[in-house]
C-alpha positions in Angstrom: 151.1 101.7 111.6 149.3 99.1 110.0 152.2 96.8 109.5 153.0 97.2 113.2 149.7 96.2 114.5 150.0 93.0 112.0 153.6 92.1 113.9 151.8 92.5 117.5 149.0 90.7 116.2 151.0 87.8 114.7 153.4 88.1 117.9 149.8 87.5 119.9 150.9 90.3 122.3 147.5 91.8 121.1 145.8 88.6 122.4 143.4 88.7 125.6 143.1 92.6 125.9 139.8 93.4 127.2 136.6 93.6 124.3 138.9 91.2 121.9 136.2 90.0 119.4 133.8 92.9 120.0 132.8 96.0 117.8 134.1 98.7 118.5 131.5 101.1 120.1 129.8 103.5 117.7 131.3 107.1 117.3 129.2 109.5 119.1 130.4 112.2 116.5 129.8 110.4 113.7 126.9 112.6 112.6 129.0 115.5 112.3 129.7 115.5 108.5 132.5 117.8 107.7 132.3 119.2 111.6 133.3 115.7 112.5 137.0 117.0 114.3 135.5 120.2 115.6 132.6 118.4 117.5 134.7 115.3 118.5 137.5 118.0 119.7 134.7 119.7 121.7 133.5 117.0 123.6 136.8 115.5 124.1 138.3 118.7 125.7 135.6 118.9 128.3 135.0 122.9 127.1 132.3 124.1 128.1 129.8 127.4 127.3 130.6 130.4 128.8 127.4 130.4 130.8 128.1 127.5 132.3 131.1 128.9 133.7 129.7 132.2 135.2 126.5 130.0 136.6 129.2 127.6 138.1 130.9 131.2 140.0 127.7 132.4 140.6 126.6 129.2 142.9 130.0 128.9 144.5 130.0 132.9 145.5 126.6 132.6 146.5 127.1 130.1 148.8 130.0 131.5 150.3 128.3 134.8 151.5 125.2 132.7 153.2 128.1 131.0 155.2 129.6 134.2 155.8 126.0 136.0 156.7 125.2 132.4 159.0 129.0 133.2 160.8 127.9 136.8 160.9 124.7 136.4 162.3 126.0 133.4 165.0 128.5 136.1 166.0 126.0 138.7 166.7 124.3 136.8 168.8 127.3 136.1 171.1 127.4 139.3 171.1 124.2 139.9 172.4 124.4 136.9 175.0 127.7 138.4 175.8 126.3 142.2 176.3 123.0 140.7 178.6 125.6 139.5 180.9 128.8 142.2 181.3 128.3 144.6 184.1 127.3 148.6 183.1 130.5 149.8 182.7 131.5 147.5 180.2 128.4 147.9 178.3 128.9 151.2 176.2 132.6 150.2 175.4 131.2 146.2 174.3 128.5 147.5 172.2 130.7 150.0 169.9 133.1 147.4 169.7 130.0 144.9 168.4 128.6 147.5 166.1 132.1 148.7 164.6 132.2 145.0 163.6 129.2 144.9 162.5 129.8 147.3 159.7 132.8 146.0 159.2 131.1 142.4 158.0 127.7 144.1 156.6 130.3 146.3 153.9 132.3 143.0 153.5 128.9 141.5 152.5 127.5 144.3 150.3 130.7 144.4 148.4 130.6 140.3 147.4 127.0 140.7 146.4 127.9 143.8 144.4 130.7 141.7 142.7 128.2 138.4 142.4 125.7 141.0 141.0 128.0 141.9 138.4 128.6 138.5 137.4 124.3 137.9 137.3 124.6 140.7 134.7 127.2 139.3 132.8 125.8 135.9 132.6 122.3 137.1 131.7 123.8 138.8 128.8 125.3 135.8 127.7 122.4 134.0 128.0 119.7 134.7 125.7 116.9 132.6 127.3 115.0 134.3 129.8 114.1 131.9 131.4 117.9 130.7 132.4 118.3 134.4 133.7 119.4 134.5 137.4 118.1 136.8 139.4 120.6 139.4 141.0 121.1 138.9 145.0 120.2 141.2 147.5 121.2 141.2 151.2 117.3 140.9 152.7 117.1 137.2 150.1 120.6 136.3 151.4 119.7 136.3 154.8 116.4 135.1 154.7 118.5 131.6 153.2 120.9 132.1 155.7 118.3 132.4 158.7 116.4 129.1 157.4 117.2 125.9 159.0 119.3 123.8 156.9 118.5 120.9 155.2 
């Protein structure tokens, strides 16, 4: 390898590459010791805890059932619009229809915050630090973020 890098050199194909002349920068895993390949491997490979993975799923899911609860709750209000207007013999038939989907999306919802809950407990498992515990989700907090004027 070395003789080949000599024949570019001397060839001056190696001539005018960018940083010619300069150090080369220092090796952030130089400290390593003997765990030198392990650590450089590591930080090369982009891996990453398992916490921040789960924390990462936990955000996403999160945010998905506040947009689902702020559709929901837009939807109801149609509804309710909708209802104020129709004339009493549509009323009775309207309303089931609007409470049947209501149940519909509120068992929707309180299965994805069982299944984010889940995922809470499994992270603040992994984690050991208290303080980096999450706190599981309930449908009154959802809302409540779902209900506030966004930013």
């Amino acid at each position: 390898m070395e003789a080949r890098i000599r024949e570019l050199r001397d060839a001056g194909e190696l001539a005018g590459l960018s940083g010619e002349g300069q150090p080369l920068p220092a090796d952030p895993d130089n400290g390593a010791g003997d765990a030198w390949a392990a650590r450089h491997v590591v930080r090369t490979s982009g891996a990453r805890p398992l916490w921040t993975e789960l924390r990462r799923d936990i955000t996403e899911r999160r945010l998905r059932i506040v947009t689902r609860l702020r559709s929901h709750l837009a939807w109801v209000r149609r509804r309710e619009e909708l209802l104020e207007q129709l004339p009493s013999e549509r009323i009775v038939s309207e309303l089931a229809l609007t409470k049947q989907g209501d149940e519909r999306v509120r068992a929707e919802i309180a299965q994805a915050i069982a299944e984010l809950n889940t995922l809470v407990r499994d992270h603040n498992l992994v984690v050991t630090a208290t303080s980096l515990h999450i706190p599981t989700a309930t449908l009154e907090g959802l809302l409540e973020i779902a209900r506030a004027p966004r930013r």
